[in-house]
C-alpha positions as CSV (number, residue, x, y, z in Angstrom):
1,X,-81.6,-253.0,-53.0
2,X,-83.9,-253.2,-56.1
3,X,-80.7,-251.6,-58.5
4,X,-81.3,-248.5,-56.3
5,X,-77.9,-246.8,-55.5
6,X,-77.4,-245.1,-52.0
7,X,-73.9,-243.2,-51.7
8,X,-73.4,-241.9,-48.2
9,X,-70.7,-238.6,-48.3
10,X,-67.8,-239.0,-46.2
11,X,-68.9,-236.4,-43.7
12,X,-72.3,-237.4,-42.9
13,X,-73.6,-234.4,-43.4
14,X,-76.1,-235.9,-46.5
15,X,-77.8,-238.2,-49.0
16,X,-78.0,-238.8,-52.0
17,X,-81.2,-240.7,-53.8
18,X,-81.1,-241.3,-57.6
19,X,-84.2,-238.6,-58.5
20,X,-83.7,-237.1,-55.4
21,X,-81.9,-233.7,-54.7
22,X,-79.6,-233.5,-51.2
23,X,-81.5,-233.3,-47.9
24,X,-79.4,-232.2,-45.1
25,X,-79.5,-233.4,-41.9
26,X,-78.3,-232.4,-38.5
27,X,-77.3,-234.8,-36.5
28,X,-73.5,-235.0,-35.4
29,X,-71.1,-236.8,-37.1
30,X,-68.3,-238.3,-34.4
31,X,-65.7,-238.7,-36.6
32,X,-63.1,-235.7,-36.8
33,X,-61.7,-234.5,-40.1
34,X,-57.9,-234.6,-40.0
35,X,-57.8,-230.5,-40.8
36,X,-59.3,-230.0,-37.0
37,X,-56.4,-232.1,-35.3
38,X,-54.0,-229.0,-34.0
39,X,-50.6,-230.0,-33.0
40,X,-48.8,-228.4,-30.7
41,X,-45.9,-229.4,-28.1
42,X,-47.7,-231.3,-25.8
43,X,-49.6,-233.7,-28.7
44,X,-46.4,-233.7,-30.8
45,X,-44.9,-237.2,-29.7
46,X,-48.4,-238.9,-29.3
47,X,-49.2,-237.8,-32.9
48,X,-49.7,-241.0,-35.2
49,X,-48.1,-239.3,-38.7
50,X,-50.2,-242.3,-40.8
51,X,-53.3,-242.1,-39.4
52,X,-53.1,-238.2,-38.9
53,X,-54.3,-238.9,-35.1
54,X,-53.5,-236.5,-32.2
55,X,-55.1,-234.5,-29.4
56,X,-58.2,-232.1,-29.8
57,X,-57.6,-228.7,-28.8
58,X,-60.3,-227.7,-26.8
59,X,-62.4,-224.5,-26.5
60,X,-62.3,-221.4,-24.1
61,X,-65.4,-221.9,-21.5
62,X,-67.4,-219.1,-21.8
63,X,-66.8,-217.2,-18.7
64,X,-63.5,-215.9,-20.4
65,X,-65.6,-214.0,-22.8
66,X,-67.9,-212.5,-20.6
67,X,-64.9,-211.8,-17.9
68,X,-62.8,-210.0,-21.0
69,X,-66.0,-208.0,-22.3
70,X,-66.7,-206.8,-18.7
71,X,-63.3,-205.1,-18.9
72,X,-63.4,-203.5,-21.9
73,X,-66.5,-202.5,-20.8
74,X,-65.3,-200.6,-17.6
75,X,-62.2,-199.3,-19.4
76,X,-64.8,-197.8,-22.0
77,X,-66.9,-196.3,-19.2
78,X,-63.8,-194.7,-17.5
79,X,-62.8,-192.7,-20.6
80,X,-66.0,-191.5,-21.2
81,X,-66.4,-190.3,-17.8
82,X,-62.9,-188.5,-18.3
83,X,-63.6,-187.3,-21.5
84,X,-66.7,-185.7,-20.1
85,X,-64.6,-184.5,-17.5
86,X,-62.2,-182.5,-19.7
87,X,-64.6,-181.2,-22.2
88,X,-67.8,-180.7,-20.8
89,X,-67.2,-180.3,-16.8
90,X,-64.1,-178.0,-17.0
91,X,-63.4,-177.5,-20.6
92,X,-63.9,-174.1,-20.1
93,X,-61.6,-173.8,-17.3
94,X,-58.7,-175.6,-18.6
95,X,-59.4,-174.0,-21.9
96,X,-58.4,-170.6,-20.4
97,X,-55.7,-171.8,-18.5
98,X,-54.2,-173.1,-21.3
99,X,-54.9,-169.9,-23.3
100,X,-52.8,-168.0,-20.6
101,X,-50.2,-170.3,-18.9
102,X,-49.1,-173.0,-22.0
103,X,-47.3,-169.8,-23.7
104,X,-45.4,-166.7,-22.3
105,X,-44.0,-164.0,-24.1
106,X,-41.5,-162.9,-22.0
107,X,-39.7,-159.4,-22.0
108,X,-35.2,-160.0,-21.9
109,X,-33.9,-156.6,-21.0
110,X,-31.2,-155.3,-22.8
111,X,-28.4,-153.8,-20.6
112,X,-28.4,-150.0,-21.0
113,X,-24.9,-148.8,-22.7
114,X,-22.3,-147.5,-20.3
115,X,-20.9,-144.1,-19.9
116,X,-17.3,-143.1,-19.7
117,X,-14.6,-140.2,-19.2
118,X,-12.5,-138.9,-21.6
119,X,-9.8,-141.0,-19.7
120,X,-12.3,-144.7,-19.6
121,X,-13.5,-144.0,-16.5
122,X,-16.9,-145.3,-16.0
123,X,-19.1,-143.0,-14.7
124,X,-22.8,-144.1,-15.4
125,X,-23.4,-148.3,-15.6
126,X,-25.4,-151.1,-14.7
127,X,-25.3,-152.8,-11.3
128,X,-27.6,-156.1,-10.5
129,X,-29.6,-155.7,-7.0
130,X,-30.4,-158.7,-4.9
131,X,-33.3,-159.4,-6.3
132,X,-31.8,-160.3,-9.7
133,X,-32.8,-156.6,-10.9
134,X,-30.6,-154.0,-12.7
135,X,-30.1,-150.6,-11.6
136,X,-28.1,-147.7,-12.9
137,X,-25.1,-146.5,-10.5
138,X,-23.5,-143.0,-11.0
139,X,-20.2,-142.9,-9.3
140,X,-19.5,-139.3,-10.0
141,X,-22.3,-137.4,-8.4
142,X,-21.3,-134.1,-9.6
143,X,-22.0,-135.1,-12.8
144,X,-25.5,-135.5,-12.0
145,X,-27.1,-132.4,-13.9
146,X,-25.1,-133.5,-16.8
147,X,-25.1,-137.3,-16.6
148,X,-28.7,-136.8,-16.0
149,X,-30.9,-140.2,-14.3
150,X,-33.2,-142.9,-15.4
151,X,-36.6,-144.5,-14.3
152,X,-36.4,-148.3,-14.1
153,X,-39.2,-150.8,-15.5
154,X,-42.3,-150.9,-13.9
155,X,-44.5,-153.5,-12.8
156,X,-48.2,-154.0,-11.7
157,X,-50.0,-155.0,-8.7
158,X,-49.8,-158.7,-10.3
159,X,-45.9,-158.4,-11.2
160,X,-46.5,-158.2,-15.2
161,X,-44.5,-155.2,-16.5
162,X,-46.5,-152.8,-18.1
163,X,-43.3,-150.1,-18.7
164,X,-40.0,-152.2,-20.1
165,X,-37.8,-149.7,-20.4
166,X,-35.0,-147.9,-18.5
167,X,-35.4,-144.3,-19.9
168,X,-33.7,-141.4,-19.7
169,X,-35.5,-138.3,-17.8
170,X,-32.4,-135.9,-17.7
171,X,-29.3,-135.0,-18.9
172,X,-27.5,-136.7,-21.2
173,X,-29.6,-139.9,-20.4
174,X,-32.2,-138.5,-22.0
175,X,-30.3,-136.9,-24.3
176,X,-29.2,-140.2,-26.2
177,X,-31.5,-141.8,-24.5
178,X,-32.0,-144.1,-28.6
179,X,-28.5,-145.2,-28.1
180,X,-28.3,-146.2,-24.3
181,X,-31.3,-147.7,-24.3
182,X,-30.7,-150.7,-27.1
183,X,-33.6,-153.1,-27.5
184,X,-35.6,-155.4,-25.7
185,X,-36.0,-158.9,-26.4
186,X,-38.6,-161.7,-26.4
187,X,-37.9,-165.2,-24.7
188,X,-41.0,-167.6,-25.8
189,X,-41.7,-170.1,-22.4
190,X,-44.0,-172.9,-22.4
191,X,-45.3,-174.1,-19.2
192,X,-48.0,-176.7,-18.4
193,X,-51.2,-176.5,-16.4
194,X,-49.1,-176.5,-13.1
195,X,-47.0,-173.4,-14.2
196,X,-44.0,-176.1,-14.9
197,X,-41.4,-174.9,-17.7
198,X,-41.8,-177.2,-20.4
199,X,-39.3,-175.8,-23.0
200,X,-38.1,-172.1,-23.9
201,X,-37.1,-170.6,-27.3
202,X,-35.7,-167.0,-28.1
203,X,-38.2,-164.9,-30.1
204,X,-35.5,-162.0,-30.2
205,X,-32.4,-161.0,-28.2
206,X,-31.9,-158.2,-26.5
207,X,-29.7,-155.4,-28.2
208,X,-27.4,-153.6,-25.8
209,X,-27.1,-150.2,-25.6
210,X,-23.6,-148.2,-27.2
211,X,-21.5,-146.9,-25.0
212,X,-20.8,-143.1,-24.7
213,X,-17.7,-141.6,-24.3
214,X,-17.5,-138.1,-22.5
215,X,-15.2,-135.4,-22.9
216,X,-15.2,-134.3,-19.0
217,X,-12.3,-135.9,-17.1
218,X,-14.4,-137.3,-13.8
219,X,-10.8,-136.4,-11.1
220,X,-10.9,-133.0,-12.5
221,X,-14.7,-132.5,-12.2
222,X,-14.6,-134.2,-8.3
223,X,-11.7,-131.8,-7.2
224,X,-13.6,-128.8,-9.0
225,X,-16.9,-129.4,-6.9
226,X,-14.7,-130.2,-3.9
227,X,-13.2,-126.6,-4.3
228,X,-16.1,-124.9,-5.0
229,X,-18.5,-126.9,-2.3
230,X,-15.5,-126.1,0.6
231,X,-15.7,-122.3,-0.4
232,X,-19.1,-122.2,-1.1
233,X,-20.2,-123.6,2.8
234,X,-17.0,-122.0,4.3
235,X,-18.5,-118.2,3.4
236,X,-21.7,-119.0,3.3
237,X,-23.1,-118.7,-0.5
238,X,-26.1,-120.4,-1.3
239,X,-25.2,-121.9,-4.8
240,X,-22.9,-122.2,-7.6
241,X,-21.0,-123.0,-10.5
242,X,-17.4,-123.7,-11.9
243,X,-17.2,-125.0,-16.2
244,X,-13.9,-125.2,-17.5
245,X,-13.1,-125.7,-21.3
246,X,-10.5,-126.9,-23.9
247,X,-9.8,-123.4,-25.9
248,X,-8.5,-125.0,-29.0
249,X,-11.3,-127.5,-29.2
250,X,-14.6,-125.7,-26.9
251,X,-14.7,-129.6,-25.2
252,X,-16.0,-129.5,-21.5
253,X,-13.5,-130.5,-19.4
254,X,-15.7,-130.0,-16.0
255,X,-19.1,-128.7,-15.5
256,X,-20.3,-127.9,-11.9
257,X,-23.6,-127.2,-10.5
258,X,-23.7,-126.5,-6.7
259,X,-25.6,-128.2,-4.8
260,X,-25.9,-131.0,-6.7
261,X,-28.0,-133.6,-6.1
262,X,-28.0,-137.4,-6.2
263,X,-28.6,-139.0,-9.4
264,X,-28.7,-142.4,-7.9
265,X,-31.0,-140.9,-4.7
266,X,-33.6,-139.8,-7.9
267,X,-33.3,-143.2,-10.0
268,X,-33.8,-144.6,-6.7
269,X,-37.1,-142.8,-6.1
270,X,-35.9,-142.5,-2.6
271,X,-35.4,-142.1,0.7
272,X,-38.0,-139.4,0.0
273,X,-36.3,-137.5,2.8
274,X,-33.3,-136.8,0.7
275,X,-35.6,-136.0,-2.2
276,X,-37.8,-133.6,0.6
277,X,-34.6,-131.8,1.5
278,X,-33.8,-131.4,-2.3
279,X,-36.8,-129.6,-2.9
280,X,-36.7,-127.2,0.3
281,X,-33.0,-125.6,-0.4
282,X,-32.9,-122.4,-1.3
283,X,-29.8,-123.2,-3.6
284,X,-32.3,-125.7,-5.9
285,X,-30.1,-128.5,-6.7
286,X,-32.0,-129.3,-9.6
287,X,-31.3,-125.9,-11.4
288,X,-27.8,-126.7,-13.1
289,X,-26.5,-123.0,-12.3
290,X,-24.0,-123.4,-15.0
291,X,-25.7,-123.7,-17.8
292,X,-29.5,-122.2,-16.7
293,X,-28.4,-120.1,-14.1
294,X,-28.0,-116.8,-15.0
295,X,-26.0,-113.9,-12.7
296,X,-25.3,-109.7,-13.1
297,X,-21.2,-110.5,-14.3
298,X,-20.3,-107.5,-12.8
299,X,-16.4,-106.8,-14.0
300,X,-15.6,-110.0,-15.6
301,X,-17.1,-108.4,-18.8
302,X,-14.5,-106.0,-19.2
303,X,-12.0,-108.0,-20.8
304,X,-14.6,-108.1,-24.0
305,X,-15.5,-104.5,-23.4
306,X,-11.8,-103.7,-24.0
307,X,-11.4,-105.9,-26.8
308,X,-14.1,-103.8,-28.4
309,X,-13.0,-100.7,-27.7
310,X,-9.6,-101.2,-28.7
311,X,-10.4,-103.1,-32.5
312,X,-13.6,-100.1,-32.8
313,X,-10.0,-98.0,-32.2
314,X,-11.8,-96.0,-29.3
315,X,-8.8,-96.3,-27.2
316,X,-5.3,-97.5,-27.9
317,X,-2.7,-99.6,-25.6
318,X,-1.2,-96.6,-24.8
319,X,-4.6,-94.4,-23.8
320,X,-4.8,-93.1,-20.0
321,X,-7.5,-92.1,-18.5
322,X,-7.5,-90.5,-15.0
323,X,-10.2,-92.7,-12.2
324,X,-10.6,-90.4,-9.5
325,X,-12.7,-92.9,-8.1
326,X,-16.1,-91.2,-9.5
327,X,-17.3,-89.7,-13.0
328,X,-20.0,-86.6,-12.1
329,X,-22.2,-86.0,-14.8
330,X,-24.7,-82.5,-15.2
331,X,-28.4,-83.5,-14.2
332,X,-30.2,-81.9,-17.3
333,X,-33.7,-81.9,-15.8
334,X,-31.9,-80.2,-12.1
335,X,-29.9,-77.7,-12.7
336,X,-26.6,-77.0,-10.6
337,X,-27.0,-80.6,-9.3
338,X,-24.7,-83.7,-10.8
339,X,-25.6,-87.5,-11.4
340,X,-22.3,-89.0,-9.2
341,X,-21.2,-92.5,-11.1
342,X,-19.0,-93.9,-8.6
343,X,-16.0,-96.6,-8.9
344,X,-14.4,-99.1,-6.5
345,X,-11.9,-97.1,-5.2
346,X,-9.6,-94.0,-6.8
347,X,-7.0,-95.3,-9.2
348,X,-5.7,-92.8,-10.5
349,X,-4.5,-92.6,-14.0
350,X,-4.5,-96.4,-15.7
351,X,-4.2,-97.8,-19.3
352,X,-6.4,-100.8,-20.9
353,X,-4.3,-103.5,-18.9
354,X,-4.1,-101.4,-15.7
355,X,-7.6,-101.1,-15.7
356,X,-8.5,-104.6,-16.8
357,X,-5.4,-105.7,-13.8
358,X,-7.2,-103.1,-10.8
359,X,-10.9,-103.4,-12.5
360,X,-11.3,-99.8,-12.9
361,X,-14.8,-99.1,-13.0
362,X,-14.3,-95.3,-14.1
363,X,-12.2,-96.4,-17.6
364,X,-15.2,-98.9,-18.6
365,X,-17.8,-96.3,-17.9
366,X,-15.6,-93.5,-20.0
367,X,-14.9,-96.4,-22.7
368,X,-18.7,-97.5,-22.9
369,X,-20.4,-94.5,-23.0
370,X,-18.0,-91.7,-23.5
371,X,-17.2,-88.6,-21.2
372,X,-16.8,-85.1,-21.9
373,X,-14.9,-84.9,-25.3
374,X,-14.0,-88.5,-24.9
375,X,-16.1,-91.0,-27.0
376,X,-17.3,-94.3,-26.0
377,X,-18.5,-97.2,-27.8
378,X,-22.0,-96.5,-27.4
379,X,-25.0,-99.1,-26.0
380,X,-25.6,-99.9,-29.8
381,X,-21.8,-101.2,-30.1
382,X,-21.4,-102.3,-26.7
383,X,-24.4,-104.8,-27.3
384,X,-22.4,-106.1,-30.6
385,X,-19.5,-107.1,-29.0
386,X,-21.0,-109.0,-26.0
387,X,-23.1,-111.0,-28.8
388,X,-20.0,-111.4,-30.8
389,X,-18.5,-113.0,-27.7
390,X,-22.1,-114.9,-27.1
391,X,-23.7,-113.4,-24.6
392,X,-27.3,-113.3,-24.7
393,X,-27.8,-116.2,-26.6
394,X,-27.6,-120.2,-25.9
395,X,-24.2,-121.7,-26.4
396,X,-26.0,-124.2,-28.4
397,X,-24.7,-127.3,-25.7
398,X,-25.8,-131.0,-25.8
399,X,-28.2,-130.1,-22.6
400,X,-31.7,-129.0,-22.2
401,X,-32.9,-126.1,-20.7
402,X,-30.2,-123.9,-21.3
403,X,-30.2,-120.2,-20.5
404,X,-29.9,-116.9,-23.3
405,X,-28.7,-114.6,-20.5
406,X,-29.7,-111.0,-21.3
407,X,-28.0,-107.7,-23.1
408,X,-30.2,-105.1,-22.5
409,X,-30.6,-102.3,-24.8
410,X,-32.4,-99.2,-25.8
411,X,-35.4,-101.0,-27.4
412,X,-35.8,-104.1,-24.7
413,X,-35.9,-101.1,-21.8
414,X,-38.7,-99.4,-23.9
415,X,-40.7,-102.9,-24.7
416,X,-40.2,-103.8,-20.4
417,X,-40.5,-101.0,-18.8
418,X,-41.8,-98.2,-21.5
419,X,-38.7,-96.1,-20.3
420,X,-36.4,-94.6,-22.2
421,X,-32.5,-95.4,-22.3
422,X,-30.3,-93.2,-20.5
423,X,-26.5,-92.7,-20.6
424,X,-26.3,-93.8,-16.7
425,X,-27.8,-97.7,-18.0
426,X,-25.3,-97.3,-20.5
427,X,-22.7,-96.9,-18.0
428,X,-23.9,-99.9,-16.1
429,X,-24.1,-102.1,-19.0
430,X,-20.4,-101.4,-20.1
431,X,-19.2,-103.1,-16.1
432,X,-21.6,-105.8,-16.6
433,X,-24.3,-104.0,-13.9
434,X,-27.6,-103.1,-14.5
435,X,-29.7,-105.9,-16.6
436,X,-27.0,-107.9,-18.1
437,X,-27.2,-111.8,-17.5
438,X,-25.1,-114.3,-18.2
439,X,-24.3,-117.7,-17.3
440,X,-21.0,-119.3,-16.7
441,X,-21.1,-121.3,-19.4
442,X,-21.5,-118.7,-21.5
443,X,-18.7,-116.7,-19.6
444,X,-16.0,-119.7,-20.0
445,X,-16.5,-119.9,-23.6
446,X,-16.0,-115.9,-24.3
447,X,-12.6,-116.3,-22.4
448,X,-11.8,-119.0,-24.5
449,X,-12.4,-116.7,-27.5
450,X,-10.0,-114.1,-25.6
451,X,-7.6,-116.8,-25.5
452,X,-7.4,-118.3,-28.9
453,X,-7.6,-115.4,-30.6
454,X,-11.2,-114.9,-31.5
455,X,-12.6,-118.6,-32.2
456,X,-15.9,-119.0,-30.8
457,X,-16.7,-122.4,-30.2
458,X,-19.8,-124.3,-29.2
459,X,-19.2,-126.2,-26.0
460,X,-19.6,-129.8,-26.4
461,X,-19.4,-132.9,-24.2
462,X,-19.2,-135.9,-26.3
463,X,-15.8,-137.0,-27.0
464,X,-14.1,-137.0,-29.9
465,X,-17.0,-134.3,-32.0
466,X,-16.1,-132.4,-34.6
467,X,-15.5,-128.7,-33.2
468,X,-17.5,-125.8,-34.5
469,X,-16.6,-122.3,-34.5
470,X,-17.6,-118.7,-35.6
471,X,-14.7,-116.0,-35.3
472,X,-14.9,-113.3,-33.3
473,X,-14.0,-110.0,-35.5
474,X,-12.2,-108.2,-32.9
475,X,-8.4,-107.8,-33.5
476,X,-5.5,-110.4,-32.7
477,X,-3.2,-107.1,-31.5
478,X,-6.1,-105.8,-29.2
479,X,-6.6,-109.6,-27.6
480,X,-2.9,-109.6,-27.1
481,X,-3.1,-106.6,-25.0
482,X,-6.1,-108.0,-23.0
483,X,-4.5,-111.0,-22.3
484,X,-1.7,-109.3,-21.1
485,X,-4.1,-107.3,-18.6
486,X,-5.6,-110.2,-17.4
487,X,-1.9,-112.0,-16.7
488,X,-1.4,-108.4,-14.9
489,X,-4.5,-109.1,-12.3
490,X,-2.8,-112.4,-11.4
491,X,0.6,-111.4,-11.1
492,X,0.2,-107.7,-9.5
493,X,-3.8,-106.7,-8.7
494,X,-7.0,-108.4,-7.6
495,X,-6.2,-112.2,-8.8
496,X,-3.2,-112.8,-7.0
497,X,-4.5,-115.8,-4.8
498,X,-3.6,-117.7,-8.2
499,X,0.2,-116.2,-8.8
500,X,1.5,-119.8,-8.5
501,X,4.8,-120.9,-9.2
502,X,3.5,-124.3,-11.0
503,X,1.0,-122.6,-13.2
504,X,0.9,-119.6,-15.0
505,X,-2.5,-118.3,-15.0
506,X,-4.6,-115.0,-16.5
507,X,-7.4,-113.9,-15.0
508,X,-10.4,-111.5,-14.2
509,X,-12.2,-111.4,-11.2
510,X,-15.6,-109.5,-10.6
511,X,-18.1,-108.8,-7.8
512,X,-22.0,-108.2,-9.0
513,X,-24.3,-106.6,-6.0
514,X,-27.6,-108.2,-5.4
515,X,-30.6,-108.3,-3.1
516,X,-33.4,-105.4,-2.8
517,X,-30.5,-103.8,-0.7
518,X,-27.6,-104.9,-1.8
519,X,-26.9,-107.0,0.9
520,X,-25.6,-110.0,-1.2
521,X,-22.4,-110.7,-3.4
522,X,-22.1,-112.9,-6.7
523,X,-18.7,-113.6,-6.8
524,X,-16.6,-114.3,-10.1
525,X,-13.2,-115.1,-11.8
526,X,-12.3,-115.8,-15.1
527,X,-9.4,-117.2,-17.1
528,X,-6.9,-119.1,-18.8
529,X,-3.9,-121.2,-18.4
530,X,-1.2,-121.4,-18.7
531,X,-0.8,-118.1,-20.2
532,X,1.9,-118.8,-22.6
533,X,0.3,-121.2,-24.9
534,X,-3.6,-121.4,-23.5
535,X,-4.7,-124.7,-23.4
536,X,-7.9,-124.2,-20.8
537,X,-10.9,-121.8,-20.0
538,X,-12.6,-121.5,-17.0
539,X,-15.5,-119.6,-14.7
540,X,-16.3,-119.7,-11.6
541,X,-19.4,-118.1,-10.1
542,X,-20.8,-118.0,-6.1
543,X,-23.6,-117.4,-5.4
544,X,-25.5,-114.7,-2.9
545,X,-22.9,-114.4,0.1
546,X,-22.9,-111.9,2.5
547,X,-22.0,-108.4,2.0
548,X,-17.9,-108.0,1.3
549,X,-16.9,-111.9,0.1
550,X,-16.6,-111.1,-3.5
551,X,-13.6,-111.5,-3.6
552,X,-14.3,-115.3,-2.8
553,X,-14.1,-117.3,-6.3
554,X,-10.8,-116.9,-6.6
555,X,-10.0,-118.7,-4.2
556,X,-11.6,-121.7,-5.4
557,X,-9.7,-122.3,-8.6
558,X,-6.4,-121.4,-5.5
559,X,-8.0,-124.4,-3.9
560,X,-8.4,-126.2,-7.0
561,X,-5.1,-125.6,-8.9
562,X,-3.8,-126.8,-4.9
563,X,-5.3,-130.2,-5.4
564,X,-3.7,-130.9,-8.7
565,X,-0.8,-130.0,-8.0
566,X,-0.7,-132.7,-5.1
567,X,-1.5,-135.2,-7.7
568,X,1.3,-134.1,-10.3
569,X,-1.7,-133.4,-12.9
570,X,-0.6,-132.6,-16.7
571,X,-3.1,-129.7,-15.8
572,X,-0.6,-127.8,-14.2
573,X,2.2,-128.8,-15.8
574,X,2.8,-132.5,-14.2
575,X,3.6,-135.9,-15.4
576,X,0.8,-137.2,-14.1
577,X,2.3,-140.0,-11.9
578,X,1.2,-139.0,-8.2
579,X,4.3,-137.4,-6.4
580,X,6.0,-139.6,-3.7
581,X,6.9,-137.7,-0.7
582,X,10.2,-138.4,1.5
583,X,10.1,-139.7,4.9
584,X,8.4,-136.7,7.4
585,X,8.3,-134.2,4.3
């Protein structure tokens, strides 16, 4: 070939001329290199291992691709068409919905704390309705101006709480309503677009509230309301009011308001008939009458009047005075006529316990405000010792609204009615008459003085508090000789209804005219028992009954002292283990 070299590559893919640089060309070269032989399980026994031979793997046809790119294609176009959905069509939508159902805040409700007796005895607590909500039941409704009520959570038109509390509105309820109450909690709920729960997580648990412990025994209070609700319908009086305290502590063992009114009928809201009747009764079951009801005490005051008198040393044990049944007194503006100060009845000559046994209205006008050559104490004095014994001032109990009561004197006649004070209103004042008012808690904690021998206590109602006192500065010796008068009314004058063999009891009983005619009687009692080592106070008032019953109150702590005697009660001298009668006994 003329010494010209040609040298052909393997792979046919070029020449090479001496001189010349490559020139490719593109024809196809038949032959297979041995790197594009694949082996797999089907070629593996046909494969020639010298010669590197074997089957040619051969490619996908086209129509794959296009078939695998038109999916993708529509998977593509079906997210975007969902995403557009989502976002753009109803982002808004779900957007807020998700705002507002994916988390709830939810309120947990802590139970409110219980109340008890002195004994345990529950008397205010929580009881779940029907419809999975909590109201409070008060089994004692006597209690109810002292317990007081609550109103319950409340809810809008859509069911979303917008009040979360049970709070107190009376009573003692409201009262401690910080400790009853406890705290709320939070419950954190996650829900999905359907309103699903997805998952829940406490925020904060709910607190109870602490239980309180009072110091009224509920069985005493229920038979005291029984006694004093039978007597009050019975004679027709239109209200009343029985308290009996521990003397040597000023606890509240019982506090009655009648009517009462149903604590659980005003948590309730309802039946609104109730609530209409409530409101229409001329006794108004929502005034508690013994602790903001105020009354004329009539004689019941004389017991402090004496004590007065006899530490002042304006009369001894031993001083008689004659009642004719009247004092007559020279008018000094008519001459030759007489201002006539009658009494109850003639009793003829009496001493301080005579006259505190038989009430003798002519002694307490002689010892107030003098007569003849005899001194008295004198409005100015007589107005010291009730306030020593607290009259005319709160008590200072745990419960709102409570009453002063009234003492009237010289200056509070000349500020009301621009009238001078005149030895008549003196008169008055020294039987409890005229303007003095007092309530019955106020009455029962004087008594209590007179029975512990001057110790003034303010009235409490939780259990276990720490008493507090002030001392009344009348003499031990002269509040010997009044209890002694009052034992005297039990066992041999007006108080004799309650000259039991079980109990030994002291007493005073009053009446206290009222009405533009005097055509209604309050009727009271006070006292202690037993009378050897005084362990309890009490007062009882009724309220506007006809003409001649007042003589009625006493027979309420009869009825009363009755009742717990049937039951073997430690108050009057039992075991407290119910008797057990024989066969037809």
């Amino acid at each position: 070939m003329h010494g010209r070299r040609i040298f052909r590559a393997q792979s046919g893919q070029g020449e090479y001329h001496e001189g010349m640089m490559w020139r490719r060309t593109r024809r196809q070269d038949p032959e297979i290199a041995p790197d594009e032989i694949f082996l797999d399980s089907s070629n593996a026994p046909e494969f020639d291992r010298l010669r590197f031979e074997g089957r040619i793997e051969k490619p996908l046809p086209s129509s794959v691709f296009r078939a695998l790119g038109g999916t993708l294609a529509f998977l593509m176009l079906v997210l975007v068409i969902r995403t557009w959905n989502l976002q753009v069509t109803n982002g808004a939508s779900f957007a807020a919905d998700s705002a507002h159902n994916a988390l709830e805040v939810r309120t947990l409700f802590a139970p409110r704390g219980v109340i008890t007796d002195i004994n345990g005895i529950i008397v205010a607590e929580n009881v779940e309705k029907g419809d999975g909500s909590v109201k409070r039941y008060y089994s004692v409704p006597s209690l109810g101006h002292v317990i007081g009520y609550v109103s319950y959570p409340k809810k809008d038109a859509k069911g979303i709480y917008y009040d979360t509390k049970q709070t107190g509105l009376t009573g003692l309820e409201a009262k401690y309503d910080a400790l009853l109450a406890g705290k709320n909690g939070r419950l954190l709920t996650e829900t999905d677009v359907l309103g699903r729960v997805r998952s829940e997580g406490t925020i904060v648990r709910a607190e109870a509230g602490k239980t309180i412990q009072v110091s009224i025994d509920a069985n005493l209070q229920t038979l005291f309301a029984r006694a004093i609700t039978e007597v009050a319908r019975d004679k027709h009086f239109i209200a009343g009011a029985g308290v009996m305290l521990d003397v040597q502590t000023g606890a509240v063992r019982a506090i009655v308001s009648y009517p009462i009114y149903d604590p659980n009928v005003m948590a309730s809201g309802g039946p609104s008939s109730v609530i209409a009747s409530y409101n229409t009764d001329p006794g108004r079951p929502f005034l508690d009458h013994a602790v903001q009801g105020v009354y004329a005490p009539g004689s019941i005051v004389k017991p402090l009047v004496a004590s007065g008198a006899l530490t002042d040393g304006i009369i001894t044990p031993n001083t008689i005075i004659d009642d004719p049944g009247f004092l007559s007194l020279p008018d000094p503006y008519h001459p030759g006529k007489n201002f006539i100060f009658k009494g109850w009845k003639p009793l003829g000559p009496v001493d301080v316990k005579s006259a505190i046994a038989w009430s003798s209205d002519i002694f307490f006008y002689t010892v107030g405000g003098g007569f003849g050559s005899r001194k008295g104490l004198g409005i100015d004095r007589l107005a010291y010792w009730y306030q020593q014994f607290g009259l005319g001032s709160p008590t200072g109990i745990d419960l709102s609204g409570e009453a002063a009561g009234l003492i009237p004197t010289p200056a509070w006649k000349e500020k009301t009615f621009n009238e001078s004070w005149y030895l008549g209103d003196t008169y008055f004042t020294a039987i409890g008459q005229y303007s003095v008012q007092v309530t019955p808690l106020q009455m029962a904690r004087a008594i209590a003085a007179v029975a512990n021998d001057g110790r003034l206590f303010t009235p409490t109602l939780l259990a276990g508090q720490i008493p507090t006192q002030v001392t009344v500065p009348a003499d031990v010796s002269a509040l010997k000789v009044v209890r002694e008068g009052m034992r005297q009314t039990v066992t041999s004058a007006l108080a004799g209804a309650i000259n039991l063999p079980y109990v030994t009891v002291a007493a005073k009983t009053g009446t206290a005219q009222t009405g533009v005619r005097n055509q209604y009687d309050n009727s009271w009692v006070v006292g202690f028992f037993p009378y050897e080592n005084p362990q309890y106070a009490f007062a009882v008032v009724l309220e506007r009954g006809p003409a001649g019953t007042g003589s009625q109150a006493v027979n309420v702590m009869r009825d009363l002292f009755e009742l717990l005697h049937a039951e073997n009660s430690p108050y009057v001298g039992g075991t407290g283990v119910p008797a057990v009668l024989e066969p037809g006994g």
